[in-house]
Each structure stands twice: as C-alpha cells, then as structure tokens.
C-alpha positions as CSV (number, residue, x, y, z in Angstrom):
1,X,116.1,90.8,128.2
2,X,116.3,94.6,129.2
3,X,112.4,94.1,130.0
4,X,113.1,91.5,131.7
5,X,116.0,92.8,134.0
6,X,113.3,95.9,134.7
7,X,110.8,93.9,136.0
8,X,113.1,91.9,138.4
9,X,114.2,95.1,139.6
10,X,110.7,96.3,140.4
11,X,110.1,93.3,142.3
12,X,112.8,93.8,144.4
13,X,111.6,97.0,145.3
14,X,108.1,96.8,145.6
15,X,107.4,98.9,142.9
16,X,105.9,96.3,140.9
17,X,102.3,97.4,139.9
18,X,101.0,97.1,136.7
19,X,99.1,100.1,135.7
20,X,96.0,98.6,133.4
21,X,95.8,101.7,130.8
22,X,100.0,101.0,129.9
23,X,99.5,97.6,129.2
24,X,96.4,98.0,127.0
25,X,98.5,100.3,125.2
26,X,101.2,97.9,125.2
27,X,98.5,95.4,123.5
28,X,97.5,97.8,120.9
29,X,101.0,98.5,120.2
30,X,101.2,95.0,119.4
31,X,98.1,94.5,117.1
32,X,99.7,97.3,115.1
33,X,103.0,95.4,114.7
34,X,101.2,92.8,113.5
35,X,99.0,94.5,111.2
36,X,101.5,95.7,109.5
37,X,103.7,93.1,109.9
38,X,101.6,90.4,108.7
39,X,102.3,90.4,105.2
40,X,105.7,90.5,105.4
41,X,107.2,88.3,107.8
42,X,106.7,84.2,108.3
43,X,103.6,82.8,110.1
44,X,105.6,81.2,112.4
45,X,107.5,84.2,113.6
46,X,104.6,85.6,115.0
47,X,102.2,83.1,116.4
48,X,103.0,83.5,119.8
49,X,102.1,87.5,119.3
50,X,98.9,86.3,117.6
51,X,98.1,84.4,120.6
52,X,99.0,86.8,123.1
53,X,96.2,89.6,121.8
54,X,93.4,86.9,121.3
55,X,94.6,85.2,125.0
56,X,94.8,89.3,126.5
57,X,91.7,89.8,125.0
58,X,89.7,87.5,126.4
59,X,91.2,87.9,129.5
60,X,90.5,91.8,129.8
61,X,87.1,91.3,129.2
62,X,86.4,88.8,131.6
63,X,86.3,89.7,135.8
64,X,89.0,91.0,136.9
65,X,87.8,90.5,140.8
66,X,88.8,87.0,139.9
67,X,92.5,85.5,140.4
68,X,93.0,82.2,138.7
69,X,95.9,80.7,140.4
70,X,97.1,77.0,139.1
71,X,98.7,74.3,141.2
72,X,101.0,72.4,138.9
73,X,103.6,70.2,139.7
74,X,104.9,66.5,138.8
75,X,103.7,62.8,139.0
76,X,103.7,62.2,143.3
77,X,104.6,66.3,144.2
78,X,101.1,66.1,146.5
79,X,99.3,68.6,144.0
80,X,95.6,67.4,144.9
81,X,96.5,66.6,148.6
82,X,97.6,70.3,148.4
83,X,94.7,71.8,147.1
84,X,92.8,69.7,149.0
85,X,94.1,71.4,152.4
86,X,94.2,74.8,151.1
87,X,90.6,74.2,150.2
88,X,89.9,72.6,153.8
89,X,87.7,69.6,151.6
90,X,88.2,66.8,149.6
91,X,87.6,68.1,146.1
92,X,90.5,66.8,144.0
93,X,90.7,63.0,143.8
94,X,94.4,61.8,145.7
95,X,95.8,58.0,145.4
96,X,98.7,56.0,144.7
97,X,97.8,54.8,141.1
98,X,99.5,57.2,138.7
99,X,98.4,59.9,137.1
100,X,95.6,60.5,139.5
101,X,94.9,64.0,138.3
102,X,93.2,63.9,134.4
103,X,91.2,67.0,134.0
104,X,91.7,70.2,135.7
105,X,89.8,70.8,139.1
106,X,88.6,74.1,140.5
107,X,87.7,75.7,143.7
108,X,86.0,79.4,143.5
109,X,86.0,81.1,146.9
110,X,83.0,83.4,146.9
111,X,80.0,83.1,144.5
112,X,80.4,80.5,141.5
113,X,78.1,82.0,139.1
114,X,80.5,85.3,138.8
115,X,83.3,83.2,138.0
116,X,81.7,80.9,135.5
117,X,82.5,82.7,132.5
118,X,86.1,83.2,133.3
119,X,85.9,79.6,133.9
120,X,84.3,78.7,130.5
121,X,87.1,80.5,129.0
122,X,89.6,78.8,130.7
123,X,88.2,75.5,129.8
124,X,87.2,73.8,133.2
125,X,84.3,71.5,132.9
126,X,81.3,72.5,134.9
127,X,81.2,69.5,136.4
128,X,85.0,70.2,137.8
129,X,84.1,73.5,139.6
130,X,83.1,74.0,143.4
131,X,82.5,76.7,145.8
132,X,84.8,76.4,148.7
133,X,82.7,79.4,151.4
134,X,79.8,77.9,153.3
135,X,77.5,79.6,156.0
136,X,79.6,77.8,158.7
137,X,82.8,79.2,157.8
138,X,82.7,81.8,155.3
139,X,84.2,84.2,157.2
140,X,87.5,82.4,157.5
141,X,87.9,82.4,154.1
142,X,86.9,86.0,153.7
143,X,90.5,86.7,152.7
144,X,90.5,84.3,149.5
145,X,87.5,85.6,148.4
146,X,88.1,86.1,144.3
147,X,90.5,83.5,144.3
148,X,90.1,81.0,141.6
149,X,92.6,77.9,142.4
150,X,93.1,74.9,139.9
151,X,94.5,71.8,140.6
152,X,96.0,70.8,137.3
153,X,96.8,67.3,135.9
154,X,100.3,65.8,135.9
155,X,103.4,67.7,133.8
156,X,104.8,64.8,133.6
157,X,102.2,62.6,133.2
158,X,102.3,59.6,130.8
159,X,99.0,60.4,129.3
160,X,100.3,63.1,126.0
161,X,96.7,64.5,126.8
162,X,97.7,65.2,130.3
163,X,100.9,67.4,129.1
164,X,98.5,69.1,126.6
165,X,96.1,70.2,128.8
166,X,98.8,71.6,131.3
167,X,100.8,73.2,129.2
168,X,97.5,75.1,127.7
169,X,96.1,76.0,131.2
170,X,99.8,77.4,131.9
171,X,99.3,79.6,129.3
172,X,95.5,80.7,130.2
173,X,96.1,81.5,134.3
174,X,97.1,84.6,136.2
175,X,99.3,83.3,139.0
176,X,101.3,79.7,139.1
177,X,102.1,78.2,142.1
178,X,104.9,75.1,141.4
179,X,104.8,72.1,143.9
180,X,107.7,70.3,143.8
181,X,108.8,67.5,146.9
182,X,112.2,66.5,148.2
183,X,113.2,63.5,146.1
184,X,112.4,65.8,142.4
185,X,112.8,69.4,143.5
186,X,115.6,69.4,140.9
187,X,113.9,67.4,138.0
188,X,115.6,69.0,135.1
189,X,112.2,68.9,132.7
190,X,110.7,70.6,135.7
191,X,114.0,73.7,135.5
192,X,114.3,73.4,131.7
193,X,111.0,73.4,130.0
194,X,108.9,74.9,132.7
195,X,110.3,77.1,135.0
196,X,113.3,78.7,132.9
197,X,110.4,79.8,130.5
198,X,108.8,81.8,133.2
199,X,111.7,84.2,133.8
200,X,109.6,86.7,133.0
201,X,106.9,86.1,135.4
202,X,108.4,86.3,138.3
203,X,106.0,88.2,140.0
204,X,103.7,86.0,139.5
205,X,105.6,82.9,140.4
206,X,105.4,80.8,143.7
207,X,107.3,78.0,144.4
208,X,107.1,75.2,146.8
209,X,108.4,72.3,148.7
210,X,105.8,70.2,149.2
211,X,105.9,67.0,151.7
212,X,108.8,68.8,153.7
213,X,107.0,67.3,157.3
214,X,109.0,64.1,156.0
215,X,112.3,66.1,156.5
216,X,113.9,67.3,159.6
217,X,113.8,71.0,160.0
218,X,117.8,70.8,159.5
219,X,117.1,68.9,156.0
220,X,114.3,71.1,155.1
221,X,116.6,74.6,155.5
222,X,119.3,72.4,153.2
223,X,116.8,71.3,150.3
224,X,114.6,75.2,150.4
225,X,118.6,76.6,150.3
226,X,119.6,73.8,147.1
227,X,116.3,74.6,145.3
228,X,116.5,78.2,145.5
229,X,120.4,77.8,144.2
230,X,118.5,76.4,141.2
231,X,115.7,78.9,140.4
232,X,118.8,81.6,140.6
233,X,120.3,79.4,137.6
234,X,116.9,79.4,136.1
235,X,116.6,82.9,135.9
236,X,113.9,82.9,139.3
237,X,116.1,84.3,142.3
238,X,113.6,86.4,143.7
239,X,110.7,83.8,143.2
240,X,109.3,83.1,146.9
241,X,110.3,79.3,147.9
242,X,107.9,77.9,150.8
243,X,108.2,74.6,152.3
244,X,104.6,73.0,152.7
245,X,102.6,69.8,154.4
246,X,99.2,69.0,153.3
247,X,99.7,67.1,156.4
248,X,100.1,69.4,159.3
249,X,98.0,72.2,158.8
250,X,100.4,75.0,160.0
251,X,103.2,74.6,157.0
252,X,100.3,76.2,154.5
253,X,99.9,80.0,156.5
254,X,102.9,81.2,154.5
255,X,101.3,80.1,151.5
256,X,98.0,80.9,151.9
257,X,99.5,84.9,153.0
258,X,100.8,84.7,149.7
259,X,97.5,84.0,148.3
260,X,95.5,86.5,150.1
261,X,98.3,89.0,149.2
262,X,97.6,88.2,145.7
263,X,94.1,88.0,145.7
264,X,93.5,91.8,147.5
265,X,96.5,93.3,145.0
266,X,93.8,92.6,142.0
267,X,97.5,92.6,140.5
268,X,97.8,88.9,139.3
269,X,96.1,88.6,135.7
270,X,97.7,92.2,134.7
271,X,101.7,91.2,135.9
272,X,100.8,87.8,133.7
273,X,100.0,89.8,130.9
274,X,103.1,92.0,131.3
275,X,105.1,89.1,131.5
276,X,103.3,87.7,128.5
277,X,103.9,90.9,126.5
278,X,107.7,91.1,127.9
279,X,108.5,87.7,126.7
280,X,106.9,88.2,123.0
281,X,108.7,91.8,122.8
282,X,111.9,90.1,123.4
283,X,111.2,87.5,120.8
284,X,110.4,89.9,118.3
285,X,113.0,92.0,118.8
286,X,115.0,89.9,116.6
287,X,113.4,90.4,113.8
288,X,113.5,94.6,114.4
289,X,117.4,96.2,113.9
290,X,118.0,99.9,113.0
291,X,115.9,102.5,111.6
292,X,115.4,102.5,107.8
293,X,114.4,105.3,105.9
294,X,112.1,105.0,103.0
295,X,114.0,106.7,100.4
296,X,117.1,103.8,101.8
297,X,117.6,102.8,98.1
298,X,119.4,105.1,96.7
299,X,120.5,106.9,93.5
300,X,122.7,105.1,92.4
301,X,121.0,101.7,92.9
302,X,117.7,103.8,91.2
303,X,120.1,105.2,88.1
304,X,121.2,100.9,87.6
305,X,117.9,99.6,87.7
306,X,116.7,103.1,85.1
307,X,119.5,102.3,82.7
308,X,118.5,98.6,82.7
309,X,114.7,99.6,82.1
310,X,115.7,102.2,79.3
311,X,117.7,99.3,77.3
312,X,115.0,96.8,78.0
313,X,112.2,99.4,76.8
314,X,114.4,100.2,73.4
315,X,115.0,104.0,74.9
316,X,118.5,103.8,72.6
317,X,116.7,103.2,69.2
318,X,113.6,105.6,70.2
319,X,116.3,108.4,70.8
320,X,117.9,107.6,67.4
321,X,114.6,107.4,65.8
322,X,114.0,110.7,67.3
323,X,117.2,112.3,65.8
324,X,116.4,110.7,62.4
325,X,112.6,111.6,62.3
326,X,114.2,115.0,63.0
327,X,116.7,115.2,60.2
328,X,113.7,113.8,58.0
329,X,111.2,116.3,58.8
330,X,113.9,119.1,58.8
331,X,115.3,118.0,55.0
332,X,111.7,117.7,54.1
333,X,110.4,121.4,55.4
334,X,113.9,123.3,53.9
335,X,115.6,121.1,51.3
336,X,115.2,122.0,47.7
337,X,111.5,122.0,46.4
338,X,112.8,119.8,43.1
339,X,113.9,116.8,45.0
340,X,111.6,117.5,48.4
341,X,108.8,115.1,47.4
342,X,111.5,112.3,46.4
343,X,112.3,113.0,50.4
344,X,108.6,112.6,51.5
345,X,108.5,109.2,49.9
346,X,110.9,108.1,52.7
347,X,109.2,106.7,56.0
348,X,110.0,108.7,58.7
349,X,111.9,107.2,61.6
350,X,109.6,107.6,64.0
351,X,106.3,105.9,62.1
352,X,108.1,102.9,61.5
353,X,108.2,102.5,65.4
354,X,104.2,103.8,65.7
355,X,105.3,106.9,67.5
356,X,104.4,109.8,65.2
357,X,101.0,108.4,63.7
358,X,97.6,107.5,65.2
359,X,98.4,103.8,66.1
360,X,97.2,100.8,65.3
361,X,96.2,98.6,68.9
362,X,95.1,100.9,71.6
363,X,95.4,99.3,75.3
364,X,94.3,100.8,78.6
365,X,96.3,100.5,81.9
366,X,92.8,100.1,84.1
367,X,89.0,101.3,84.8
368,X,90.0,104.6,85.1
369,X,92.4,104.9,81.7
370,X,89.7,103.2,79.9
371,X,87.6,107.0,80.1
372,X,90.6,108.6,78.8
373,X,92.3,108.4,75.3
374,X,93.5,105.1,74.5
375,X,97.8,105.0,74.4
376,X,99.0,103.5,71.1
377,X,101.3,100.6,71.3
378,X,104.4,101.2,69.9
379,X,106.4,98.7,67.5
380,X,110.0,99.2,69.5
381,X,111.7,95.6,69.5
382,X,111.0,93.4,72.2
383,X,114.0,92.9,74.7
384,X,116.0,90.5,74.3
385,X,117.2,87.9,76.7
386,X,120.3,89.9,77.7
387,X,118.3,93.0,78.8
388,X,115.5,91.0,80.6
389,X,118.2,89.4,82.9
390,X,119.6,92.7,83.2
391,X,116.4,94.5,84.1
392,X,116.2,91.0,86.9
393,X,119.6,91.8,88.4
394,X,118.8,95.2,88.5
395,X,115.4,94.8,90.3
396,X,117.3,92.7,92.8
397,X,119.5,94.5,93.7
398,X,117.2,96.9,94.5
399,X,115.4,94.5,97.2
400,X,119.1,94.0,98.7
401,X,120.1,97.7,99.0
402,X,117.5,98.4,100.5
403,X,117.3,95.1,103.1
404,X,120.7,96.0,103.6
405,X,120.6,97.7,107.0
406,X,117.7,95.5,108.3
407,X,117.3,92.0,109.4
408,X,117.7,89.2,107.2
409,X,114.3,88.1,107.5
410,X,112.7,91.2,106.1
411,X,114.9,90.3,102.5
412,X,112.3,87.6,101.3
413,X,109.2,89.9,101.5
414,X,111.7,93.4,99.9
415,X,112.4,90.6,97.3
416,X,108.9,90.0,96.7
417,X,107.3,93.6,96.4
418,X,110.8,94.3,94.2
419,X,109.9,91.2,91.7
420,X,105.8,91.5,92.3
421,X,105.0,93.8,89.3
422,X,107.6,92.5,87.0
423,X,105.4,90.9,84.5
424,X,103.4,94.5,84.1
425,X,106.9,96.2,83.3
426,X,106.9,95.8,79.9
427,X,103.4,97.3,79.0
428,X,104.5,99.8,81.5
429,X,107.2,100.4,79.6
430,X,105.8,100.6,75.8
431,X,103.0,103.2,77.0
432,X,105.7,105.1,78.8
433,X,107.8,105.5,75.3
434,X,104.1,106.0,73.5
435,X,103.4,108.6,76.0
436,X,106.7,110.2,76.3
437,X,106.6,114.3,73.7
438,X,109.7,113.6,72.2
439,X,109.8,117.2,71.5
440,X,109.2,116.9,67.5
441,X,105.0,118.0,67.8
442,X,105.8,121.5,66.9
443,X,107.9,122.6,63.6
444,X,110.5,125.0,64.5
445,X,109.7,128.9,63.1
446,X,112.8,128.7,61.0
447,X,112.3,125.6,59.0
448,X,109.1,127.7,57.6
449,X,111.3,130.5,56.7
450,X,113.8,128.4,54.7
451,X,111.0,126.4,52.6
452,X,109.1,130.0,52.3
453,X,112.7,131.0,50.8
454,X,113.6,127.7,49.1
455,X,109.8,127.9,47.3
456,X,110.9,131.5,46.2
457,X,113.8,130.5,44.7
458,X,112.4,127.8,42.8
459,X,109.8,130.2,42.0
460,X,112.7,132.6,40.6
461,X,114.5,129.1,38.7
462,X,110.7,128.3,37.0
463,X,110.3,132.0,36.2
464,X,113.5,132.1,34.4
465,X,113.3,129.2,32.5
466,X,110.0,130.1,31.5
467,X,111.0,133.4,30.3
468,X,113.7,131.8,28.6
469,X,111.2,129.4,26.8
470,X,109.2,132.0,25.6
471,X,112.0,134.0,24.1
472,X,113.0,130.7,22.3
473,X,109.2,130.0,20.9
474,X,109.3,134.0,19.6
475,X,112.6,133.1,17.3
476,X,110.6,129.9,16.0
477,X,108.0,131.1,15.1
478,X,109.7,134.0,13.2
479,X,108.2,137.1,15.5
480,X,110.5,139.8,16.4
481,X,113.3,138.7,18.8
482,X,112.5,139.3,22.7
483,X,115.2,141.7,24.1
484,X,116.1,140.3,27.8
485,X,117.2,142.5,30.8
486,X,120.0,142.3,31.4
487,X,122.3,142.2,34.9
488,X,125.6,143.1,33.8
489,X,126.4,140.9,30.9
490,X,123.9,137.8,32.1
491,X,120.6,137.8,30.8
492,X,117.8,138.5,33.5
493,X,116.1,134.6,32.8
494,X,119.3,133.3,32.6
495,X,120.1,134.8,36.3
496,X,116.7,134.1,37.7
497,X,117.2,130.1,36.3
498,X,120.8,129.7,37.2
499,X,120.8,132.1,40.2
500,X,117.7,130.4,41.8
501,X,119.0,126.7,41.4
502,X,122.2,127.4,42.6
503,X,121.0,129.3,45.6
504,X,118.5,126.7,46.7
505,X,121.3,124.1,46.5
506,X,123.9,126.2,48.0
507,X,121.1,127.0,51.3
508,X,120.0,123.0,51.6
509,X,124.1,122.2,51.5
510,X,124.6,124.9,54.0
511,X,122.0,123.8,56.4
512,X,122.8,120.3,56.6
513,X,125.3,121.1,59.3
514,X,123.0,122.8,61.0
515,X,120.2,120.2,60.5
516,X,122.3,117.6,62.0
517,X,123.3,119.4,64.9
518,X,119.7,119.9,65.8
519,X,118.9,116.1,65.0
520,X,121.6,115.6,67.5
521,X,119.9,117.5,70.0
522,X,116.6,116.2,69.5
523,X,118.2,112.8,70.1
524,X,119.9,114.2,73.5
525,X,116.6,115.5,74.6
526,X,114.2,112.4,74.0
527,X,116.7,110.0,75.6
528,X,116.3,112.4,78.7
529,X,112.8,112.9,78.4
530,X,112.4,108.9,77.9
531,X,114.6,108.2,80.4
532,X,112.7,110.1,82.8
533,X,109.6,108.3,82.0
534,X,111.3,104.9,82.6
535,X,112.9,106.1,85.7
536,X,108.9,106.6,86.8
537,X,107.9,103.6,85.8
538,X,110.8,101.5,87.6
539,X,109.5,103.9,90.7
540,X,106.4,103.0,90.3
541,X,106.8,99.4,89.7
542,X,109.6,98.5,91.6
543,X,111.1,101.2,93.8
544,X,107.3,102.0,95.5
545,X,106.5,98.6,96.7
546,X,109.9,98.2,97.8
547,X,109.3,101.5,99.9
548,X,106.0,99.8,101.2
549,X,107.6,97.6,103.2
550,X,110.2,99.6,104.4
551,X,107.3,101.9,106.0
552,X,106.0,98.5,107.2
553,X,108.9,97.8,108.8
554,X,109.4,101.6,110.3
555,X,105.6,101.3,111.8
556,X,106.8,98.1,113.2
557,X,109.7,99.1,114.5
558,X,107.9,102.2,116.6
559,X,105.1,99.5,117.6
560,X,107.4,97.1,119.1
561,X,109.4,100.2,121.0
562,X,105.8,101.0,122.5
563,X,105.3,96.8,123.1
564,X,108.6,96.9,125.1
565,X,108.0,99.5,127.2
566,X,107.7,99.9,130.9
C-alpha cells in the first residue's frame, strides 16, 4: 500500500511523472522475480505478474505518441452519446434498446495508419476505427492529436461477452475515463468491482457525471459533492470529478482540457504501467517476509538429519567392523606364529561387509563416474523401517527449519527440494561407506616388529627342540652322548624351546591390551570419518536443494524491493 500512498502523494503535488528508464527497470525487476520464482511458488500466485510483463511488453514496443483513453460506463450512462460529442460525429451507435454498445469503437485523431498497430494489439476491429481530423477542421482538433478514444460496450451489460470484452480492454488502455449519470452515480458494482480496483491509478483516472443538463446547477453541485464522498471511500479522493452533457456543448471543455492535458504529457501509458506494477508489487508482497540466509538450517537441524543418515547407512556396524577387522589384522600380524594361521582362517570383519576386498557389483553415480574406477557395493544391511522413517522426519524437518522465518507458501516447494532426492540416498549412502579410508590400508610399523620378533622366537622354540631331537637320536643310536651348553643349570635347547614358547605367549598376552585399545580407536576414527561422509551426502542431497530455494527466494526478495520502488 506504501506504493500506493506514494503515488497519491505525487499527484497531489504535481510531481507525478513517470520516468520511462525506472519503470523498465521496474519490469525487469519483475521478470527476475519470476524467473526465479517460478518453480517454487503456485501458478496462480503469479498470473497477474505474468500478465503484466507480456501486457508492458507489448505496450513499450508499440507508439508511445499514442494515448488510448476508454470511455466506460454502465447500461443508459450516455457513453456513445459522449463519445459521440467529444468526437463532434456520429460514430458510435446510441438508442434506447439495451445494450446498444457490443464491440468496442474507436476514434484516432491524427493519422490512422500510425495507430493501427497499437490498435491491432488492443483488439479493435478494423472495421470499428475512424479518423476524427478532416481538412475543414483539423486544426481545432490540433490539441487531441495522438489521442486514441474508445467507446466501450456496457459493464453492466447482460450479454457475459459484453463484460468480457470490457473488463479485458480495462486492462489493455492507458487512461480510463468513467461515465456515470445521476440516477447510478453510486451503483455499488460500479464502486466495488471497478473503481476500488483502480486505487492505484489514480493518475490516470477521470471521472464523470454524465447527463447533469437534466439537473439544476444546485442539484448538480449536491450529486459531483455525494459522488466524490464516494470515490474518497473508494480509495479515489484526488480522482478529477466533472459533470458533462453530450447535450449542450459547453459542459465537455473541462473534459476535453483534461484530455489535451493528457495527450501533450505523453505521460498516460507509463503512469498505467506504474500503477499496474504498483498493484502486482503489493500483491506479491505477501508472499515475500524477512531476509533468509542460505546457511538458515542450522547445525543442529544438520547433526539430526547426519545421525539419522549414519544409522540408516549402517555407519554403527561399519565402525564395529572397523575395530574388529583391526583387532583381526593386529592378532594376525603379532600373535604367536603356532596358532597365527588358525587366526587367518577367520573372515575378517570388514570382507564380510565387501569393504576390504575388490568387490563383487560395481555401480557408477553418472557419465562422468563411469570414466573413473567403479565403487564396490557394499553388503551393510539394508535399513530398516524404523531408520527410514527416521531419516523422513529428519529430512523434514529440515524443509521446516529452514521455512521457518519465511512465508508459509514458500514450505511446499522447501518440502519438495528437501524430499526430491530421497530415493537416490541410499546408493548415496552405500558408495559413501565403500568410498570412505577407514584408516586400516596401511599396517602400522610396529605390528611388523612384533611378528619379526614373534617369528624369532619361534625360530629360537624350533631351534631348541630340534637340537634337543638330535641329542635324543645320538643316544639311540648308541653314538657318543652330545654335551649341551649350558645357561646356569638349564640346558641351552631346553632354554631356547621353553624360553621361546613362553616368551612368544607372554608378548601376544601382553599386547592384547594394547591391541584392543587400538581396535577401539580405529572404531572412533571410522565412525568420524563415515560420519563425515554421510554428513556430505545429506548436504548434498538434502541440505543443497533446500539451500536452492532459499537463494531463490533471497533473489526474489531483492527483485520485488526493486519492483516496488519509486
């Protein structure tokens, strides 16, 4: 309404001229609202902006030496007998039989073949146009000269076709001039679906009290000072009211100023666009509130819908898969040599789930993937029902965080981009997981070391026994008795066999703590390291469209700030 308020002001003052280069950028200001727009919000919301740039369009690229005025008025307000006079010739057929006016008629003052275009576009039939200057009196019309006039059928009319027709040419001309007469000056169709609607063009707004020769100049003040009481109500207070007689030549001068003043201003067909662009600006203001920043969902909302992702994609049993395949491989690289194969035979953790082993169905994520290495898929359990309707209220609320601050009618279309790569999620998901170094690829320095010393001293255990054999094969087969070194009082082979056994066991038993501390770790760090590659994902897929139409609706909202400007 602010827009509104301004121009009235304007008017007022005389400051009311619409500079052409502000309200093309007012225009283009509005094709990018709805560019942007378009996708998001309901048809119906922004047909009358549609309309608008196609009508402005046209309009701007047709003459602007022309001003199309209209004549419309009710069933028996004197419209033709109006144009009629102001034409000085009978052009527009006048009677008693009702409606008398079907089609639209037009008088051109000035060359007709200039005007013919601007004509076709506002749909008057060729056959319905007429040149008003002749070579007798073309100089007293001099002052019209550009003015396109149209007498238009019947508001009111019975004929639906009629109403059609007017309500279309109302939307098409630059300057309306409303004939009203004494007994329905105050119809309330007239005030409430007519004039109230053009509050905002004011400026280009004429009204008049046709017939008034049937009044008394007493009545006629009464009636112009009643009717002008109800254009204030209906929003037109500074709207010029004229009283006017097709009848007696002198009650049309102050009308026909006002025409002259409006066809030397060149002003008309720009202040109807203004008004135009005012009226849709306030209309689509409603569905513009606050500012709101891309990044409006926030961490929180982001760490709910993660969680919800990692338990649907199986992060949990990945990560404990991790730790074991850990513990496996560690138990396997520095356990005891003697029972280290029966440990091999054991599948580890992470191959069961088709994580640590060249996998069995490759899949590509588009063209572009399909030049790269194929990702495995994995063999993590699907999610179950529970987790998929978490991973739903997750993604929802989501779209409602971040339609929070905004209108309601921007929630359907944040819904929509939140939900609109749901069914991709869960091959998202698995390559994420397939993708995702769980930080086992390399084999710590130190588990070398340990085997390298576990192999030693089951070298040292098989070095003693077999010394030990031999000494036993010398005795049986009656040779002299071997003599063993001895440490202290134990035998050399007997502290090599017992000494390395012992030791190996006593190192794997020692380790274990320390194996399962670092299987504990591993299992820390893969959850974070998966989690991280879900939390892209659920960016990716649910966070990033969301964040597209909140820059939509930022664009929008500084287009609509340039469309209501003044």
């Amino acid at each position: 309404m602010s827009s509104i308020v301004d121009r009235m002001k304007r008017a007022l003052t005389g400051d009311d001229r619409v500079d052409a280069d502000q309200l093309v950028e007012r225009l283009e200001a509005l094709q990018r609202f709805l560019r942007v727009t378009d996708p998001y919000l309901p048809d119906n919301d922004l047909v009358a902006a549609h309309t608008l740039v196609e009508r402005a369009g046209g309009r701007l690229a047709l003459s602007q030496d022309h001003t199309v005025v209209a004549l419309a008025g009710s069933t028996g307000s004197g419209k033709s007998s109006l144009f009629n006079a102001l034409a000085r010739l009978k052009l527009s057929p006048v009677g008693v039989r009702r409606p008398t006016t079907g089609v639209a008629h037009a008088c051109v003052w000035g060359p007709l073949e200039p005007a013919s275009r601007l004509l076709d576009w506002v749909g008057v039939l060729p056959r319905q146009r007429f040149i008003r200057e002749s070579a007798l009196d073309g100089d007293d019309e001099v002052a019209l000269r550009g003015l396109v006039l149209l007498d238009l059928p019947d508001f009111d009319s019975v004929e639906r076709g009629h109403r059609l027709e007017v309500d279309r040419l109302l939307g098409l001309v630059d300057q309306v001039v409303w004939v009203v007469d004494p007994q329905k000056y105050g119809d309330r169709v007239l005030h409430n679906a007519y004039l109230k609607q053009f509050r905002s063009h004011a400026d280009v707004t004429i009204v008049v009290l046709n017939q008034a020769d049937r009044l008394t100049p007493a009545d006629t003040d009464l009636v112009l000072t009643d009717l002008k009481r109800l254009l204030e109500e209906d929003g037109l207070g500074e709207v010029p009211a004229l009283a006017t007689s097709a009848k007696q030549p002198g009650m049309l001068n102050e009308l026909r100023e006002a025409l002259e003043k409006t066809v030397a201003e060149r002003q008309a067909a720009l202040r109807r666009l203004s008004g135009d662009v005012d009226t849709v600006g306030d209309q689509l203001a409603a569905v513009i509130g606050p500012p709101a920043a891309e990044d409006e969902v926030d961490r929180a909302t982001v760490r709910q819908l993660s969680d919800a992702l990692a338990n649907s994609a199986g992060v949990p049993a990945v990560a404990e898969a991790t730790g074991g395949a850990y513990r496996h491989r560690a138990i396997a690289s520095t356990g005891w040599p003697l029972i280290r194969g029966a440990r091999k035979l054991r599948p580890d953790p992470l191959k069961r789930l088709h994580l640590a082993t060249e996998a069995a169905t490759p899949f590509f994520t588009d063209e572009a993937d399909e030049q790269a290495a194929p990702v495995s898929r994995t063999s993590v359990p699907e999610a179950d029902a529970a987790q998929k309707s978490a991973v739903g209220l997750s993604v929802r609320a989501v779209a409602a965080r971040a339609a929070a601050p905004i209108p309601e009618i921007w929630a359907p279309a944040l819904n929509a981009a939140a939900r609109s790569r749901l069914a991709d999620l869960p091959d998202a998901l698995d390559r994420a997981v397939a993708k995702t170094d769980l930080g086992l690829n390399r084999k710590p320095f130190w588990w070398t070391a340990v085997g390298a010393l576990q192999w030693l001293l089951t070298i040292a255990a098989v070095a003693g026994l077999g010394w030990l054999v031999a000494g036993y094969a010398v005795r049986l087969l009656g040779l002299p008795k071997l003599e063993y070194p001895e440490v202290g009082v134990v035998p050399l082979p007997t502290l090599l066999l017992l000494g390395g056994l012992l030791l190996g066991l006593l190192l794997a038993m020692a380790l274990r703590p320390i194996v399962n501390a670092g299987a504990k770790r591993a299992q820390r760090r893969a959850d974070q390291r998966l989690r991280q590659s879900v939390t892209e994902v659920g960016r990716e897929h649910v966070v990033a469209p969301v964040r597209e139409v909140l820059n939509a609706y930022a664009q929008a909202r500084e287009a609509l700030t340039v469309v209501r400007s003044e």
